[in-house]
Structures are given as structure tokens and as C-alpha cells.
C-alpha positions in Angstrom: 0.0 0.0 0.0 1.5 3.5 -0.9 1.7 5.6 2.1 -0.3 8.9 2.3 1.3 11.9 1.7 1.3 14.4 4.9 -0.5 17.0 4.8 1.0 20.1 3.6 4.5 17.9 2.9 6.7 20.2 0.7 5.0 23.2 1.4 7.3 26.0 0.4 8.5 28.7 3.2 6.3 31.1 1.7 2.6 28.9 1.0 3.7 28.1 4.8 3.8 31.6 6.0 0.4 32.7 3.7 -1.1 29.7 6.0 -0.1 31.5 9.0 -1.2 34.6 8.3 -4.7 32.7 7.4 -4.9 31.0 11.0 -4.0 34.2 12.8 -6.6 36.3 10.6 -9.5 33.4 11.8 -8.0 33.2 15.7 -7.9 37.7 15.5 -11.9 37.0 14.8 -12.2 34.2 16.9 -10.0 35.1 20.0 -10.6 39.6 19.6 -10.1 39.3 23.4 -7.0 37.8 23.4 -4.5 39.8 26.0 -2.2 39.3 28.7 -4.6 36.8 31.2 -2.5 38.2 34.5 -3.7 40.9 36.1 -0.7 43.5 36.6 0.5 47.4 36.7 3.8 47.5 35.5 6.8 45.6 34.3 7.5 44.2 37.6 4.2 42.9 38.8 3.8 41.1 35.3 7.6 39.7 35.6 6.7 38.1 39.4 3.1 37.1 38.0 4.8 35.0 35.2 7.3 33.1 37.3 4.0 32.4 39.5 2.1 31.3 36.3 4.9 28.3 36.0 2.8 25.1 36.5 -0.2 27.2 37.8 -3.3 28.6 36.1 -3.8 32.3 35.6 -6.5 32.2 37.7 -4.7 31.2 40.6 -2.1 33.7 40.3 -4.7 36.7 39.9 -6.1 35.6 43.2 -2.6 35.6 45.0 -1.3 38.7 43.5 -3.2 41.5 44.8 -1.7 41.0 48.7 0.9 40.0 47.3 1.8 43.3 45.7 0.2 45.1 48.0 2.6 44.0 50.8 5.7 44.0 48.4 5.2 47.5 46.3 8.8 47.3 44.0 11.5 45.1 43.7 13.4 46.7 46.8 10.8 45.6 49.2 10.9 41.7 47.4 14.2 41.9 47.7 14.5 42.6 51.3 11.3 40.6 52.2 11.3 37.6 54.7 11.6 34.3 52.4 8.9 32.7 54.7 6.3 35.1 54.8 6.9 35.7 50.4 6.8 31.6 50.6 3.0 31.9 52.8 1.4 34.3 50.2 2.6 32.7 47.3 2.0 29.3 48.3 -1.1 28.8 46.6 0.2 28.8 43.2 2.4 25.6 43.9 6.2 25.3 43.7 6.5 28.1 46.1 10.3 27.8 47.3 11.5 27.9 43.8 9.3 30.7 42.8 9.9 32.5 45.8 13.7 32.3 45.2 13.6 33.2 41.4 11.4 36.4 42.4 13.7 37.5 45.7 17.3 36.8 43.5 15.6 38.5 40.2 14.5 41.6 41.9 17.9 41.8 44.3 19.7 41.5 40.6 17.1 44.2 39.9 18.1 46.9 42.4 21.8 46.0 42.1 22.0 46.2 38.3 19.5 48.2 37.4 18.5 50.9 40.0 15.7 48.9 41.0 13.4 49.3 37.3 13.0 46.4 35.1 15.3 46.4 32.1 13.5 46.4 28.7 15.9 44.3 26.6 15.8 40.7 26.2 19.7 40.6 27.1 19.4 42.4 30.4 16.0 40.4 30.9 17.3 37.1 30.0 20.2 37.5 32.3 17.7 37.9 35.7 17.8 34.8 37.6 13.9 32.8 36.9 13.9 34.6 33.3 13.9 32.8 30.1 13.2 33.8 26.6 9.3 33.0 27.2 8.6 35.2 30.3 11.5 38.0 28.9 8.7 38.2 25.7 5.7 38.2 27.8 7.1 41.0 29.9 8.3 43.0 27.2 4.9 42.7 24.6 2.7 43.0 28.2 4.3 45.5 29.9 5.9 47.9 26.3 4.5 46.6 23.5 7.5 45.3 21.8 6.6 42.7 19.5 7.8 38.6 20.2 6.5 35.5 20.0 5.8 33.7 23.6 6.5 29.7 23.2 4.7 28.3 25.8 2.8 24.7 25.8 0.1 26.1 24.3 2.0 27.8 21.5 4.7 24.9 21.4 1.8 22.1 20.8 -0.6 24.1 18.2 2.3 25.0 16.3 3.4 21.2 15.8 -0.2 20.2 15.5 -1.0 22.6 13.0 2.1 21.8 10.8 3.5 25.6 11.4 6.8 23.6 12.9 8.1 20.2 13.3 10.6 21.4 16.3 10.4 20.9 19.6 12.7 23.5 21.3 10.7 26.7 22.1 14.0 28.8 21.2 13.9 26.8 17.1 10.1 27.1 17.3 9.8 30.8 18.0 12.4 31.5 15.5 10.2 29.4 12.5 7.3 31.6 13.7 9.0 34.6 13.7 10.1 34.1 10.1 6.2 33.2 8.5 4.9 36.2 10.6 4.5 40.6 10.3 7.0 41.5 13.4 3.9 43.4 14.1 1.7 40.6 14.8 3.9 38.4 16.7 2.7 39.1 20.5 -0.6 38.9 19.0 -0.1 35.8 17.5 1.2 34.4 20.3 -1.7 35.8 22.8 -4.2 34.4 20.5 -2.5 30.8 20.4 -2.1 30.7 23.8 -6.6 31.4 24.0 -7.4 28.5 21.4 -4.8 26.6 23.2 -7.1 27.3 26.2 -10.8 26.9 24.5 -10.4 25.2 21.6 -7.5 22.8 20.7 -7.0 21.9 24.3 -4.0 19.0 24.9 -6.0 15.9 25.5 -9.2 16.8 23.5 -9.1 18.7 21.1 -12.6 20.6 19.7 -11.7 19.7 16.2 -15.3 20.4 15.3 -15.9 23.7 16.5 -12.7 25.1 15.3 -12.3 27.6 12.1 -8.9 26.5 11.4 -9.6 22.8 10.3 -8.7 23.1 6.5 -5.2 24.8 7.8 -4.4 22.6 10.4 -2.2 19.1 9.9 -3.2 17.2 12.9 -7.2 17.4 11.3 -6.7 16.7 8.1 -4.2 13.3 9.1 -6.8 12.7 11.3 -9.6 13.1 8.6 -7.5 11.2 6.5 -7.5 8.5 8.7 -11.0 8.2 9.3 -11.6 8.1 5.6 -9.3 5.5 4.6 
């Protein structure tokens, strides 16, 4: 038996990047609210917030952050705060020693290096201790508007699923989308991933038949494929 031919196999670099454009003109209609899901004021809240999002729903950390920020104002005052009361309020969003050591030796780096304000570029960023490529863009589309592409699981898995990437490191993956993509739609793109992620093409089940992206997507058409044979 001849074997199928994948979907979208020897698609050029540029049929592949007029396909992305297609699924991120469907998810801007589907997903118009896509944003930033944690609640913050300022380059520092949303860098703590995204070391507490690690392994913990949004949710959760919106729910923690207010006291949290409340009682811990800039990065001075994280710096200098007890570990075991920092450990207490963030406790809630799991994994709290780590996290509570990534915020206190990120914000100390803060206030030593850099006078106690966030840096803005991804060098300086990358270089705080808890701060990887992913929360550096988060930060830096959230909190100025520069444009990046966030790899997280959501974006890692519906990129592979919908045949945008066959990588698996978030650093390859973010580079493939950056290159099929305006620069001015990249944090967009990436916020509106990370929604369908959430609503529709969820990990274990995906809603395959409530989604506007079928006919772009590899994972339905092999599916479809299958079904049909």
C-alpha cells in the first residue's frame, strides 16, 4: 500500500507563511479578546506574576497577586522581604520555594543592576535569575509593546499540531514563527494561540469540530485522512 502523503508535505517557506497569516486572521476574529490573562500594573508585577504562572493557572495567580503586591510594592521591598512570609502568600500557586527564590534573586539582581526598574531588553531580561526567553517576551509585549512571540505549551503544541513547525525546542520554534509572521503581529499571534490553546485545541481533547482552522491545520486533516481510509 502506498503511504499517504502528509498534509502540507513540501509546502514551500512562503505557501507556509500565507497559511499562518490565514490562522491568525481566523483566531484575530475568533479570539478579539485575546491579551495578557494576569492581572498587573507595571513591568515588575507582570515579571513576578509570570514566574507564578509556571505550573499554575492564571487564575490562581490573579487571586494571590493582589496581597501580594500590596505588601511587596517594587522590587526593593521583594528583595529585602522575609523568604517565609513571600513563601505563605505565594503558596497557593504551587512550587513556592523555587518561585519565591527566582522572584527575591531577580528583583535583588534588579536593584543592584539596574537601579531597581526592570530592564526592557531581552539581554538584560534574560540575564535575571527565573527569566527565560518566554517570560522575557511576555514581559516585554505586556508591559511595552515590543513585539515577540511567547513559546509556551500552548503555543509549542498548536504550532506542531497545525504543521507551522516540526521542532520541539521553544527557542527553534519561536524563530520558524517569527520568520512566516509581520513582526507586528507576533505578540498577538502568540496571545491568540495561547486562547485557542485554552478553548479550543486543548491537549487531550481537542474541539476539532468547533474550530475555524480545520482546513489549515495538519493534525485534522491526518486525522480526517485517517477516518476516511
Amino acid at each position: 500500500m502506498a503511504r499517504r502523503k502528509r498534509p502540507f508535505a513540501g509546502e514551500t517557506t512562503t505557501e507556509r507563511a500565507k497559511r499562518a497569516r490565514a490562522i491568525d486572521h481566523r483566531l484575530r476574529r475568533l479570539h478579539g479578546d485575546a491579551r495578557v490573562a494576569l492581572d498587573f500594573e507595571g513591568p515588575l508585577q507582570l515579571l513576578v506574576a509570570t514566574i507564578l504562572s509556571a505550573q499554575c493557572t492564571d487564575e490562581r495567580v490573579n487571586q494571590v497577586t493582589p496581597p501580594l503586591f500590596a505588601r511587596f510594592p517594587d522590587a526593593r521591598a521583594f528583595a529585602g522581604a522575609d523568604p517565609a512570609e513571600l513563601e505563605r502568600l505565594i503558596h497557593p500557586t504551587g512550587f513556592f520555594r523555587q518561585k519565591a527564590r527566582s522572584i527575591q534573586a531577580a528583583c535583588r539582581e534588579i536593584v543592584e543592576r539596574h537601579g531597581g526598574e526592570v530592564p526592557e531588553g531581552m539581554e538584560e531580561l534574560t540575564a535575571l535569575s527565573g527569566v527565560g526567553r518566554k517570560t522575557a517576551n511576555v514581559i516585554r509585549g505586556g508591559a511595552w509593546g515590543h513585539p515577540g512571540i511567547t513559546v509556551d505549551t500552548h503555543v509549542r503544541r498548536l504550532s506542531r499540531r497545525m504543521g507551522l513547525t516540526d521542532h520541539e525546542d521553544p527557542e527553534r520554534i519561536e524563530r520558524e514563527l517569527d520568520a512566516l509572521l509581520p513582526r507586528k503581529d507576533w505578540f498577538g499571534f502568540s496571545s491568540r494561540m495561547i486562547f485557542h490553546g485554552r478553548r479550543v485545541c486543548r491537549a487531550r481533547r481537542p474541539s476539532c469540530g468547533t474550530c475555524p482552522l480545520t482546513d489549515l491545520c495538519r493534525y485534522y486533516l491526518e486525522e480526517e485522512d485517517g477516518r476516511t481510509a
